[in-house]
KOLPAPA-6196 format. One record per residue: x, z, y of N, C-alpha, C, O in turn. Coordinates in steps of 0.05 Angstrom, whole numbers, padded with zeros to 5 digits, always signed. Each point is the difference from the previous one (the first is absolute). Layout:
BEGIN
XZYXZYXZYXZY;...
***
This chain:
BEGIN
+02361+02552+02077-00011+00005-00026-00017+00026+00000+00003+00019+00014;-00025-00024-00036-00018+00034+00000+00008+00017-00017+00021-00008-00010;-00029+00028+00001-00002+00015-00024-00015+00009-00004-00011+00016+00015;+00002-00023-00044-00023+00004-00011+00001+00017-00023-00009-00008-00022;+00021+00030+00025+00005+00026-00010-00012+00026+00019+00001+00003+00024;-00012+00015-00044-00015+00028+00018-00003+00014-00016-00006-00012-00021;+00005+00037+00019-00004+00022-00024-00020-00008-00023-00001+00014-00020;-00016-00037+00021-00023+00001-00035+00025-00019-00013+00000-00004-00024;+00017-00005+00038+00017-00016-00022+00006-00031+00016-00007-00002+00024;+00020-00019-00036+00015-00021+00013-00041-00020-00002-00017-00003-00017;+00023-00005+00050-00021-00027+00003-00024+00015-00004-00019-00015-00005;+00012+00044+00004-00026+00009+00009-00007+00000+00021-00025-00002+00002;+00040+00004+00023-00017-00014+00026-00006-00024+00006-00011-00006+00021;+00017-00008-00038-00008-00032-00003-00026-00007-00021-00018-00017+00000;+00027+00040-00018-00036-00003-00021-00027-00015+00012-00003+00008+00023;-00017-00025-00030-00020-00004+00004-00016+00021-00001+00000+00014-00020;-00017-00006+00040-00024+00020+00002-00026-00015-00003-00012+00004+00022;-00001-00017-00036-00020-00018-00009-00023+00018+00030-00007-00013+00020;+00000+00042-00027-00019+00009+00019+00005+00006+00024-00018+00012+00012;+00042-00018+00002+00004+00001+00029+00011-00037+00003+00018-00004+00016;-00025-00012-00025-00002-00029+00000-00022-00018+00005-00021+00003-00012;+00028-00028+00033-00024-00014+00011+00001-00033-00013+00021-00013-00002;-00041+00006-00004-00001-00026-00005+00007-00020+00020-00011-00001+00022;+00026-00014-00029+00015-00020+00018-00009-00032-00007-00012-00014+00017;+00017+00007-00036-00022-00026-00012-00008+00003-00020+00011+00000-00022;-00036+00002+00029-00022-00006-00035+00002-00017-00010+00013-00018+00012;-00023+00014-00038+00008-00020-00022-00021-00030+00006-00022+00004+00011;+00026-00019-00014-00012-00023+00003-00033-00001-00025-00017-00017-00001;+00021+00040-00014-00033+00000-00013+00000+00031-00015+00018+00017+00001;-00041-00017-00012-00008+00017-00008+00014+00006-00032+00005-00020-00014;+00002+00051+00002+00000+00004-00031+00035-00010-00007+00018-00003+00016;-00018+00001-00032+00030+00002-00017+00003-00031+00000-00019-00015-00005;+00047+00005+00013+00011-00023+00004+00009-00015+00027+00015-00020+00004;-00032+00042+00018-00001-00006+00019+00011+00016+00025-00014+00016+00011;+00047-00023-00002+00018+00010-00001+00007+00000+00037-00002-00023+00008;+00006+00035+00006+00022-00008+00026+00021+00028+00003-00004+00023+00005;+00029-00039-00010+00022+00022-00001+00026-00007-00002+00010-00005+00022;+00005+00002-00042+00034+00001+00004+00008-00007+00028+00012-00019+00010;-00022+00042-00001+00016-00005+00044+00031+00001-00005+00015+00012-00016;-00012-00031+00039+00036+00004+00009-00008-00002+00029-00009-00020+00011;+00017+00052+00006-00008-00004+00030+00034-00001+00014+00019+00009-00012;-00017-00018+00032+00016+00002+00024-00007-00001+00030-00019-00011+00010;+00040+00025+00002-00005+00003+00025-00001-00028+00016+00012-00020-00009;-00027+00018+00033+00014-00032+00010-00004+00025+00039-00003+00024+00004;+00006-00046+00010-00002+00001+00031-00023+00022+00010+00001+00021+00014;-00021-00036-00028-00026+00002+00012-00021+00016-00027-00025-00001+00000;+00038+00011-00014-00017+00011-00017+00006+00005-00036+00020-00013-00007;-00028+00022-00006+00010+00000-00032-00024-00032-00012-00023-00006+00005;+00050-00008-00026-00012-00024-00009-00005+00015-00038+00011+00016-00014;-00029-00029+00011-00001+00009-00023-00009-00032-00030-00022-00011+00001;+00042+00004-00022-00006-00012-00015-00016+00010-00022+00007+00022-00009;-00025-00032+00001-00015+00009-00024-00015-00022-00017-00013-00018+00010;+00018+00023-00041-00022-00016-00013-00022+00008-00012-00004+00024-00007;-00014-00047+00002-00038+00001+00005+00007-00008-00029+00018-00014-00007;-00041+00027-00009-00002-00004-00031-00025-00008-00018-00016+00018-00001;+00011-00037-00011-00029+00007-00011+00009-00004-00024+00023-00007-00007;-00047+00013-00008+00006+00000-00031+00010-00019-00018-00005-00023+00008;+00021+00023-00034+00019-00019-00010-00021-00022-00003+00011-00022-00002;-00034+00021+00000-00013-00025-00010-00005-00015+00025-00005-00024+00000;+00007+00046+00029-00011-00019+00023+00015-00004+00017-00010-00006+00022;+00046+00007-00023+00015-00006+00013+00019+00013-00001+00020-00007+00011;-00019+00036-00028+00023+00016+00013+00022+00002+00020-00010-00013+00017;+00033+00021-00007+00012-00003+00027-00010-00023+00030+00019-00005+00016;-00040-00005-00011-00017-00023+00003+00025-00001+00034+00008-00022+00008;+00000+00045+00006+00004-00006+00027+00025+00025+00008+00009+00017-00015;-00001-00020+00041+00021+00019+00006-00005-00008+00023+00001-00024+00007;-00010+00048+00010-00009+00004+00025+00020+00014+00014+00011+00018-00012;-00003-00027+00044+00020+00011+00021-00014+00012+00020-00012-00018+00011;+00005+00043+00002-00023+00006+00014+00022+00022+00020+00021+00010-00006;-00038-00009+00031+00017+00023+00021-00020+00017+00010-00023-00006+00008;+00039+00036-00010-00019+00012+00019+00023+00028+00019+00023+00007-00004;-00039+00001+00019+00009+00017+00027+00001+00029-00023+00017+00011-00014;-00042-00007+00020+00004+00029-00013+00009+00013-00032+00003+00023-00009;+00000-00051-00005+00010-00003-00035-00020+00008-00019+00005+00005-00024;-00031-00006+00037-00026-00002-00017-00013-00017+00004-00012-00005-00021;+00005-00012+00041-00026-00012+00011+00023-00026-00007+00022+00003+00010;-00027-00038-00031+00010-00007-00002+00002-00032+00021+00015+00007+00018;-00019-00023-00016-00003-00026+00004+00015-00021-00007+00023-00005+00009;-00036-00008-00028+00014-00021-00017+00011-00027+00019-00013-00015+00014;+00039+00017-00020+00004-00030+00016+00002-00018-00021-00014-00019+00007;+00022+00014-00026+00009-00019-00021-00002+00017-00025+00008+00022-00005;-00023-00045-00012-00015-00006-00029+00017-00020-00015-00006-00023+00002;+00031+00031-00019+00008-00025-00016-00020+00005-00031-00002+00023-00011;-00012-00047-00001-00014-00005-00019+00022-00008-00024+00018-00017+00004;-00021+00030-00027+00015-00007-00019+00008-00028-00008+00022-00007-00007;-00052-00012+00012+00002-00033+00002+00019-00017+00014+00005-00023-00004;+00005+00043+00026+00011-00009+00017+00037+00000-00013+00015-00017+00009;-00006+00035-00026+00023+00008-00004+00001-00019-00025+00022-00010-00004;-00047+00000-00022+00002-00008-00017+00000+00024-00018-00003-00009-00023;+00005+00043+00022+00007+00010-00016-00033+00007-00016-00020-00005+00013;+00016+00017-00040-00015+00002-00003-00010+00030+00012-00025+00003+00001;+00041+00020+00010-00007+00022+00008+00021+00014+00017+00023+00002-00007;-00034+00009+00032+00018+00008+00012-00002+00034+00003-00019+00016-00001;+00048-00015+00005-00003+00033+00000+00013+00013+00013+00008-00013+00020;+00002+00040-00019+00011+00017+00033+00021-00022+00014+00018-00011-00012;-00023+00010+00032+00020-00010+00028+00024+00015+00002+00001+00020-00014;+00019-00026+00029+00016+00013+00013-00001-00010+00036+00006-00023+00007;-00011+00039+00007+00005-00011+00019+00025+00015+00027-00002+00022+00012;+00012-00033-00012+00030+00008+00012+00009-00004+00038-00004-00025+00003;+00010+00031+00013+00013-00015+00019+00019+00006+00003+00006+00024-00003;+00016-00050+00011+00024+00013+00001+00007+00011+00028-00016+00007+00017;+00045-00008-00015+00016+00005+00026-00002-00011+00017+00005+00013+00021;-00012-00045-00017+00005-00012+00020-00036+00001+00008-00007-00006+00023;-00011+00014-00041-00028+00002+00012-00013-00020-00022-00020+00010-00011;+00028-00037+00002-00014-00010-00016-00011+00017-00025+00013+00020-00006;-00043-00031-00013-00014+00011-00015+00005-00014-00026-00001-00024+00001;+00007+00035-00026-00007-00008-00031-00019+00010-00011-00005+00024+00003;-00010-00039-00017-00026+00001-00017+00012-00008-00036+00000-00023-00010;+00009+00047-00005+00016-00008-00024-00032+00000-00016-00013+00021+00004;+00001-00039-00020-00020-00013-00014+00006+00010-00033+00019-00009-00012;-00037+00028+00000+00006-00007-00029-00022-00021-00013-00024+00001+00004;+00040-00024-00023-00019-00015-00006+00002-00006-00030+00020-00005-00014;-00053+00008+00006+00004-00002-00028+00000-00027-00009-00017-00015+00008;+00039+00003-00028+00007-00031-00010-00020+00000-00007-00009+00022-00005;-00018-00052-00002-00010-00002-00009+00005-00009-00025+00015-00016-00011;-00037+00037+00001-00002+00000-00039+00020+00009-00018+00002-00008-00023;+00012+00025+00035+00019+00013-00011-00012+00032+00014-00021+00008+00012;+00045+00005-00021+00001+00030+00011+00028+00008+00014+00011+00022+00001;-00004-00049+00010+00029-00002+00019-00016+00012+00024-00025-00003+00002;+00040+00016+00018-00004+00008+00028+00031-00013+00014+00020+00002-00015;-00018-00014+00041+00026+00001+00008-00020+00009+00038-00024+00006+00004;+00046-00011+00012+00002+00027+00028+00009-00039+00019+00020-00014+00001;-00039+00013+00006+00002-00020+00037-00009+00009+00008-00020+00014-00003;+00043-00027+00027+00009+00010+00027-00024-00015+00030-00018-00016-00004;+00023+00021+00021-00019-00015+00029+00016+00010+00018+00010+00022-00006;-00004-00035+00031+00013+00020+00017-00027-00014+00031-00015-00020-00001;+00017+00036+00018-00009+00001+00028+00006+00010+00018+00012+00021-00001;-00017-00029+00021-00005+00011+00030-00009+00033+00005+00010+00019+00011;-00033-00024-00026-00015+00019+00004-00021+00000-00027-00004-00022-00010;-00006+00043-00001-00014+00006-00018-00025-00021-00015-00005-00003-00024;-00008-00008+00049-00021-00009+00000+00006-00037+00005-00016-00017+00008;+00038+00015-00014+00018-00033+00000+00006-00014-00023+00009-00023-00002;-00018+00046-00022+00023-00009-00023-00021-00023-00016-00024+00000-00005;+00049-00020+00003-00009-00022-00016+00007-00009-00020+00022-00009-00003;-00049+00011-00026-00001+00002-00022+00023-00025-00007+00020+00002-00014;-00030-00028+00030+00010-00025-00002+00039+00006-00005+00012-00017-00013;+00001+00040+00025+00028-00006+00004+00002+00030-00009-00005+00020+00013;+00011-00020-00038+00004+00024-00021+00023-00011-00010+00004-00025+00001;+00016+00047-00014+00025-00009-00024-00002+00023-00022-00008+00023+00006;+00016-00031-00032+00000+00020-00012+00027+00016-00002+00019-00015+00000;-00014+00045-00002+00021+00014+00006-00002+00021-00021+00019+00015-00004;-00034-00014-00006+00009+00015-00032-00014-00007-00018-00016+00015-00013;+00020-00042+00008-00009-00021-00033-00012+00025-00025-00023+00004-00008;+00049+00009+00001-00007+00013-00029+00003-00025-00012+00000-00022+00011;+00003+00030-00041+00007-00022-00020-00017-00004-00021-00023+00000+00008;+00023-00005-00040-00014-00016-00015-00008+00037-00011-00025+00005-00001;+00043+00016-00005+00001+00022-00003-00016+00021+00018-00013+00017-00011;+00015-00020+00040-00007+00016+00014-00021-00002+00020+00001-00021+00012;-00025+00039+00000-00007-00014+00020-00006+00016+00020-00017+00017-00005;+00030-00018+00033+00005+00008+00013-00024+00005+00036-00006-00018+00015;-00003+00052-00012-00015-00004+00027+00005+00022+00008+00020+00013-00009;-00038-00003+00029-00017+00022+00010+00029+00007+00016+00009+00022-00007;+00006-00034+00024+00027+00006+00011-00006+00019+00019-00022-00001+00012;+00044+00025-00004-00001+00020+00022+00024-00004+00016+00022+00012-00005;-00025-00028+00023+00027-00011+00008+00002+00014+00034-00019-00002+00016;+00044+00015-00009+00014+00010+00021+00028-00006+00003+00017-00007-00017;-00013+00010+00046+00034+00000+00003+00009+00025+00014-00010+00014+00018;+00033-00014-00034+00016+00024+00000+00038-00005+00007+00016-00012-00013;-00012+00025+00035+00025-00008+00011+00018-00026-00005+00022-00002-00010;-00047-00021+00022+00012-00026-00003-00007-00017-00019+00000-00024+00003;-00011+00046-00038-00008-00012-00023-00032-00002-00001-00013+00020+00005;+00002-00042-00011-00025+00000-00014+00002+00005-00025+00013-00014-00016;-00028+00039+00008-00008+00019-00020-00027-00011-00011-00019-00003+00016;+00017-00002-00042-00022-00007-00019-00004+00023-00022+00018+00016-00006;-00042-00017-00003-00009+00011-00019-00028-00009-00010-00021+00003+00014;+00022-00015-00042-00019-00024-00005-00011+00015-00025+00008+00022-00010;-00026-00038+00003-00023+00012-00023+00010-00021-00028-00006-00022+00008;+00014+00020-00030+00018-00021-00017-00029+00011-00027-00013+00020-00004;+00017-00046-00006-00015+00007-00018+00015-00025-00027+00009-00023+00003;-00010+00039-00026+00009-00025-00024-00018-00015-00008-00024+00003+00004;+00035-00021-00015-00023-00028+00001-00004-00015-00037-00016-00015-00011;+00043+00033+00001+00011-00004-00035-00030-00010-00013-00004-00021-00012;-00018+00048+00020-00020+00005-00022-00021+00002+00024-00002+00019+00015;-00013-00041-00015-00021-00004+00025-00015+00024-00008-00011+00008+00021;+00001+00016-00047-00019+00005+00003+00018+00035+00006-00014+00020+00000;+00042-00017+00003+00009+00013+00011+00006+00002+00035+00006+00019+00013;-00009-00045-00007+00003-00001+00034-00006+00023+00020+00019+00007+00015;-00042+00006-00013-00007+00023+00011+00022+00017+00007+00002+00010+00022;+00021-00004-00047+00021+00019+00001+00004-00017+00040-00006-00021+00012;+00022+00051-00002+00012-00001+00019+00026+00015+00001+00005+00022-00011;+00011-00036+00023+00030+00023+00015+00004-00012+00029-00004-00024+00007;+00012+00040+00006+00014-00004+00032+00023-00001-00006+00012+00017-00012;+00000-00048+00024+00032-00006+00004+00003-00002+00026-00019+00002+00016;+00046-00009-00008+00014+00009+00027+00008-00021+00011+00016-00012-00015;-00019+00002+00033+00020-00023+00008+00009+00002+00036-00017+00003+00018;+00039-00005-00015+00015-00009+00033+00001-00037+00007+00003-00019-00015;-00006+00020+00037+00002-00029+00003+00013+00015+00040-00005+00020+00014;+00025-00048-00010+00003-00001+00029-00011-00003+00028+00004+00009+00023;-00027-00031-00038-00015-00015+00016-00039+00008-00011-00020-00009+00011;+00021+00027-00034-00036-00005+00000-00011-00022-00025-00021+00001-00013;+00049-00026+00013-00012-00019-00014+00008-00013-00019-00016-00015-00011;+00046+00016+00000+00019+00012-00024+00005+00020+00001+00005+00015+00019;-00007-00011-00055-00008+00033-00005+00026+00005-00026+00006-00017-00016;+00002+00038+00017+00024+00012-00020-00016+00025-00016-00006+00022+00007;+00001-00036-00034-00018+00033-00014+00024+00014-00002+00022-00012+00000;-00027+00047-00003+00018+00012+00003-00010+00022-00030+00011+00022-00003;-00021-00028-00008-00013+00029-00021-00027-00003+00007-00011-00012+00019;-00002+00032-00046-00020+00014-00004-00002+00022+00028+00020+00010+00009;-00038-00007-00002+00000+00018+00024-00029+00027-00018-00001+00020+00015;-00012-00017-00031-00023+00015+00000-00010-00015-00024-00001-00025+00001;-00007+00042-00028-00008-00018-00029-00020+00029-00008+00002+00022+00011;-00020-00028-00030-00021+00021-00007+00013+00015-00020+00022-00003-00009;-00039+00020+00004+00026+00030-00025-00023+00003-00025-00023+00009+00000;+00037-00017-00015-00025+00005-00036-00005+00026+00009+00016+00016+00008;-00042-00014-00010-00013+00025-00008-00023+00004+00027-00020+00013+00002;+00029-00025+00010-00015+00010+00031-00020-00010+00008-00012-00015-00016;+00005+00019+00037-00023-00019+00019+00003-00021+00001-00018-00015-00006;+00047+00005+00018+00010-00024+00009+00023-00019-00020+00016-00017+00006;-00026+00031-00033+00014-00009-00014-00003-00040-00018+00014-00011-00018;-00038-00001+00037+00006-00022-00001+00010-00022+00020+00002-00024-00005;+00005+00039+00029+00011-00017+00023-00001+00026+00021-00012+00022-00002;+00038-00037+00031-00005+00007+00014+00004-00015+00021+00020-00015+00000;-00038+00014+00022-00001-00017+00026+00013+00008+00032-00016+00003+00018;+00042+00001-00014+00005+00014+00020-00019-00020+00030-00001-00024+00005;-00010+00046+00007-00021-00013+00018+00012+00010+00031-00009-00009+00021;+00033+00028-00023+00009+00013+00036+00017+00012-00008+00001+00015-00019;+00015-00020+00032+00022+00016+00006+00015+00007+00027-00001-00015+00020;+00019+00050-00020+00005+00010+00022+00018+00018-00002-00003+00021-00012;+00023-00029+00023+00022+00017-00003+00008+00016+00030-00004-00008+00023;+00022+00043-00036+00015+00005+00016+00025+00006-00001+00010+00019-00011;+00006-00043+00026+00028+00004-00013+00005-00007-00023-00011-00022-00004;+00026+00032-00019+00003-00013-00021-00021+00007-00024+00001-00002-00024;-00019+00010+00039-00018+00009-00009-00030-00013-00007-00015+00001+00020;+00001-00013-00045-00015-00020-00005-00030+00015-00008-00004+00013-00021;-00017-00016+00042-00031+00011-00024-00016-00030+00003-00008-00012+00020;+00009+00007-00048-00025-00027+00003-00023+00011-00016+00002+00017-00018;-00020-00027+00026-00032-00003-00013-00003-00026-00015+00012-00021+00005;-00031+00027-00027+00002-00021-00020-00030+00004-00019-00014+00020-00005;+00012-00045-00001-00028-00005-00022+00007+00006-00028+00017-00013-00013;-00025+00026+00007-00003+00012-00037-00015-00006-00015-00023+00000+00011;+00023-00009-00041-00025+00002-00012+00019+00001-00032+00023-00005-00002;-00046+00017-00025+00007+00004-00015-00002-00017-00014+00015-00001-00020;-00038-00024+00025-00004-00007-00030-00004-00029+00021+00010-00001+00023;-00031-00027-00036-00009-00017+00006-00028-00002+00009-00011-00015+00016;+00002+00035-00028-00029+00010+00001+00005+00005+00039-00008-00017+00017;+00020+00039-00012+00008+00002+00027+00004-00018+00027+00000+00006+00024;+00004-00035-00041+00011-00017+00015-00015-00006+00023-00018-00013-00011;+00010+00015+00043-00007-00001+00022-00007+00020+00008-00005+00001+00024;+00001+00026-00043-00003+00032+00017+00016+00018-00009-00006+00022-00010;+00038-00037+00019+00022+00013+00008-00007+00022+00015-00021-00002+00012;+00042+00033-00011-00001+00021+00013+00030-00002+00012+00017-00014-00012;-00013+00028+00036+00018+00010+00018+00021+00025-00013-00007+00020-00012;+00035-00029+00017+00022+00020-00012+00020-00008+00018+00005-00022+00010;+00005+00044-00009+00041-00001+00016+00015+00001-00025-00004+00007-00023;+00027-00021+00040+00021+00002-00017+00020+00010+00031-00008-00001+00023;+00036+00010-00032+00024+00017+00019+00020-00016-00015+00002-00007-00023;+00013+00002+00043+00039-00012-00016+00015+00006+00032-00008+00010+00021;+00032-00023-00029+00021+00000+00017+00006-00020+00002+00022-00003+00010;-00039-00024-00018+00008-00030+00014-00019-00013-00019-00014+00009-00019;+00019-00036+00030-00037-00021+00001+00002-00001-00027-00020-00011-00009;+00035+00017-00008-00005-00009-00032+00002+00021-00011+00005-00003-00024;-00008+00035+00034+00011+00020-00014-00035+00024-00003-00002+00024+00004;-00015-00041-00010-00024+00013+00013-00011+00008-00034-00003-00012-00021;-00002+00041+00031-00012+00017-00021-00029+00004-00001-00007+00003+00024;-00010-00001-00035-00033+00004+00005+00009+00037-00009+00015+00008-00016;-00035+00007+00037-00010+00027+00005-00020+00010-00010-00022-00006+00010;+00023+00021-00028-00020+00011-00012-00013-00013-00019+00004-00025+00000;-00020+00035-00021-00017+00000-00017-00025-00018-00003-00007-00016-00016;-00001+00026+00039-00028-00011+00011+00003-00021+00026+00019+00002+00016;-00040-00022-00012-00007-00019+00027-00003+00022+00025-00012+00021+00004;+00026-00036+00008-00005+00023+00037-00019-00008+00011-00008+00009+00021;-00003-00028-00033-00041-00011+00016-00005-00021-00018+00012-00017-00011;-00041+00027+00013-00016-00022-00013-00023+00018+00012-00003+00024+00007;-00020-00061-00008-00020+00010+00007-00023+00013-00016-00006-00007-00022;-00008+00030+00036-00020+00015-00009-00016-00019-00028-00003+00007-00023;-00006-00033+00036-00023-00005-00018+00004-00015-00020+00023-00009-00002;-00041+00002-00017+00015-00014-00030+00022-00023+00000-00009-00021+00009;+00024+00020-00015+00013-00023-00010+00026+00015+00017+00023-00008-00005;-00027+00030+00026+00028+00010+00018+00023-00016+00004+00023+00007+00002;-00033-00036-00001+00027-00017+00027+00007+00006+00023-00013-00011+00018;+00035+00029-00012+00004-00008+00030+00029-00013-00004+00015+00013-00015;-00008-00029+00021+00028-00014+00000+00000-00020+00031-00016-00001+00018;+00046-00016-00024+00014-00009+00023-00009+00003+00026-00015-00013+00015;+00037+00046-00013-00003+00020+00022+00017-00012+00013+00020-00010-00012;-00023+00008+00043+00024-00014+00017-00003+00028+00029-00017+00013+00011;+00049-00019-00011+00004+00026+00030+00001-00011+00005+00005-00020-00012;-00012+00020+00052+00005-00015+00028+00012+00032+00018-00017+00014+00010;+00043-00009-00009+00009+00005+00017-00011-00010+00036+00011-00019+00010;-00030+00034+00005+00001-00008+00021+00018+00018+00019+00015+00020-00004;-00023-00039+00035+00028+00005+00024-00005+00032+00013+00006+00002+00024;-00014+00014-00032-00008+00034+00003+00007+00009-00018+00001+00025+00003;+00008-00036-00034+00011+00017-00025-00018+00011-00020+00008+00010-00021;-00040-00013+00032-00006+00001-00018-00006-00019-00026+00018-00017-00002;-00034+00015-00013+00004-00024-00025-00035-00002+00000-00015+00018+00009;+00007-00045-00020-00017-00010-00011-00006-00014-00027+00009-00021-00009;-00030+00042-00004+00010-00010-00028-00027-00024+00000-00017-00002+00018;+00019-00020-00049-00015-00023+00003-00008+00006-00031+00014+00018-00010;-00030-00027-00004-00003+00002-00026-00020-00010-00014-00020-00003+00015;+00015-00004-00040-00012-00016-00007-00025+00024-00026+00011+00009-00020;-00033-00003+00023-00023+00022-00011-00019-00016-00016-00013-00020+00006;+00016+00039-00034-00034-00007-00021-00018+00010+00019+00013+00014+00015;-00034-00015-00008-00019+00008+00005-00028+00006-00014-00006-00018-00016;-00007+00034+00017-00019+00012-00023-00019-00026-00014-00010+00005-00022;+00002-00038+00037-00004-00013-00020+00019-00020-00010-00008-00021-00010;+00031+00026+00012+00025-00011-00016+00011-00026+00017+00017-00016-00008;-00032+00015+00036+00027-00019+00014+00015+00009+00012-00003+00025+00001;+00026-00034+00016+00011+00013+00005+00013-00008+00038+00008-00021+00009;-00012+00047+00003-00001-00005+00019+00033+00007+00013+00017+00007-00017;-00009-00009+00044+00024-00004+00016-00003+00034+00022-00010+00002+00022;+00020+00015-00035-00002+00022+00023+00031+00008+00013+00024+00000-00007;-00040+00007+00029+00036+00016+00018-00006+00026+00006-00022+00011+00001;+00057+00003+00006-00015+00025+00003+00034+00003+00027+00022-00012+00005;-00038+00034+00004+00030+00005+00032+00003+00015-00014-00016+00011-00016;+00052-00007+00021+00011+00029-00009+00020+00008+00035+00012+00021+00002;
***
C-alpha cells in the first residue's frame, strides 16, 4: 500500500498538476461535447493498459465508444479494441473499469445507459487478455433498480475481497437525476455484489454540494484518501472538479477542505475521474480527464 499523505495535507502528492501534464488521448473532435477521458489504467506483463471513453455531443451520440489501448512508456497510446455503444444496445456509454485479477485474467466493467430512461446499470466482459474482450458475452453485475441508477465503478481487490465503489444516482424525479452519491459494495468473486453503505455524499453549502463521484482510491493501512468528482449545482453537470475525502474505512470517507484540489485553468474548469496507477518502481501515474480552453475535453497523465 502507498501513502498519500506529506506536509500540504492528506492526497497532495497525488493532486493533479494540470502544467506539469501530457496529453495522452485527444478528444475525437473539436469544441465542447467532444470528450476522451474517464481512464481506468492497469498494469499488465508487457506494459500499462488503459480503458477510456470517446464522447461527442448529446445530439450526436454522446458516450458513442470505450476504447482499450496499451502503451510502454504510459503516454504514447495504441488502441487495441473499440467497443461501440451499438454494440452493447445502450444508449451511452461511460467510464470503464478495467481490472485483472490474480490468476492473470482481464475485466472490462461497462457503464451502460438503459435506453430512454436515465437508468445506468455496470456489465461485465472477462478475457485473456485486454484486446479479446467480447461485447457478444457480457452479464450484467450491478442492475440498479426502478429507483436507482448505477456506474462509473472503481473496482480493486483487497486481502481476498473485491472492493467497489460506484457512482448511484436517484431516478424518483428524472429532472433531479444528475444528483450523485458514492456507495460501497464487497463481492467475493467481482460478480455478486453486497452494498455495504454510503461511502462519500456532497455537503449543503459547498462546491460539491450536489454529488459526489469517488473516482480512486488508496490506502495506508487503515488508513483511506480517495479522490472524487464534485459539483454544486446541475448547471455543473460534465465540468466536475477534483476533491479528497480521508476516513478510516471504505464507507467512512470525509471530503477535505473547502475548496476543489484541481480543476482546470480554462472555462468551464473540469478536471475529474482522476485514476492512480501505482507502478513496479513505486512511483504512481496519474490519468485524468481536462476542459480544455475550447471546451472539449481532453485525457492527460502526469509521473509522480
Amino acid at each position: 500500500m502507498i501513502s498519500s499523505e506529506d506536509a500540504e495535507g492528506p492526497g497532495a502528492a497525488l493532486q493533479p498538476r494540470p502544467d506539469q501534464s501530457t496529453v495522452a488521448i485527444a478528444p475525437p473532435g473539436e469544441g465542447a461535447g467532444f470528450w476522451a477521458g474517464a481512464p481506468s489504467a492497469a498494469l499488465g506483463d508487457d506494459g500499462i493498459y488503459l480503458a477510456y471513453r470517446l464522447r461527442r455531443p448529446l445530439m450526436a451520440g454522446r458516450g458513442y465508444a470505450v476504447t482499450v489501448a496499451r502503451s510502454v512508456d504510459g503516454v504514447r497510446f495504441e488502441a487495441l479494441i473499440t467497443i461501440r455503444r451499438e454494440e452493447t444496445g445502450a444508449d451511452s456509454l461511460e467510464r470503464p473499469g478495467l481490472v485483472r485479477d490474480r490468476s492473470g485474467r482481464w475485466r472490462l466493467y461497462l457503464s451502460c445507459a438503459t435506453p430512454g430512461t436515465k437508468h445506468w446499470q455496470v456489465e461485465l466482459m472477462e478475457a485473456a487478455h485486454p484486446g479479446e474482450f467480447d461485447v457478444s458475452k457480457r452479464e450484467v453485475v450491478l442492475p440498479g433498480d426502478a429507483k436507482t441508477g448505477v456506474k462509473d465503478p472503481v473496482i480493486r481487490r483487497h486481502n481476498g475481497t473485491w472492493q467497489l465503489w460506484a457512482c448511484c444516482h436517484p431516478l424518483a424525479d428524472p429532472a433531479e437525476a444528475d444528483q450523485m452519491v458514492t456507495e460501497y459494495a464487497t463481492s467475493t468473486d467481482g460478480l455478486e455484489w453486497t452494498w455495504q453503505g454510503a461511502a462519500l455524499s456532497g455537503r449543503p453549502g459547498y462546491w460539491d454540494s450536489r454529488g459526489t463521484r469517488v473516482t480512486a482510491v488508496v490506502q495506508n493501512g487503515e488508513s483511506f484518501v480517495a479522490f472524487y468528482d464534485g459539483r454544486a449545482s446541475a448547471a455543473e453537470n460534465y465540468e466536475e472538479r477534483t476533491g479528497v475525502a480521508t476516513g478510516t474505512g471504505p464507507t467512512a470517507l470525509v471530503a477535505v477542505g473547502a475548496d476543489p484540489a484541481a480543476e482546470s485553468p480554462y472555462a468551464g474548469r473540469g478536471l475529474r475521474y482522476l485514476d492512480v496507477l501505482v507502478l513496479p518502481d513505486g512511483r504512481r501515474r496519474l490519468y485524468y480527464e481536462m476542459t480544455r480552453p475550447d471546451g472539449a475535453h481532453e485525457l492527460r497523465t502526469e509521473l509522480r
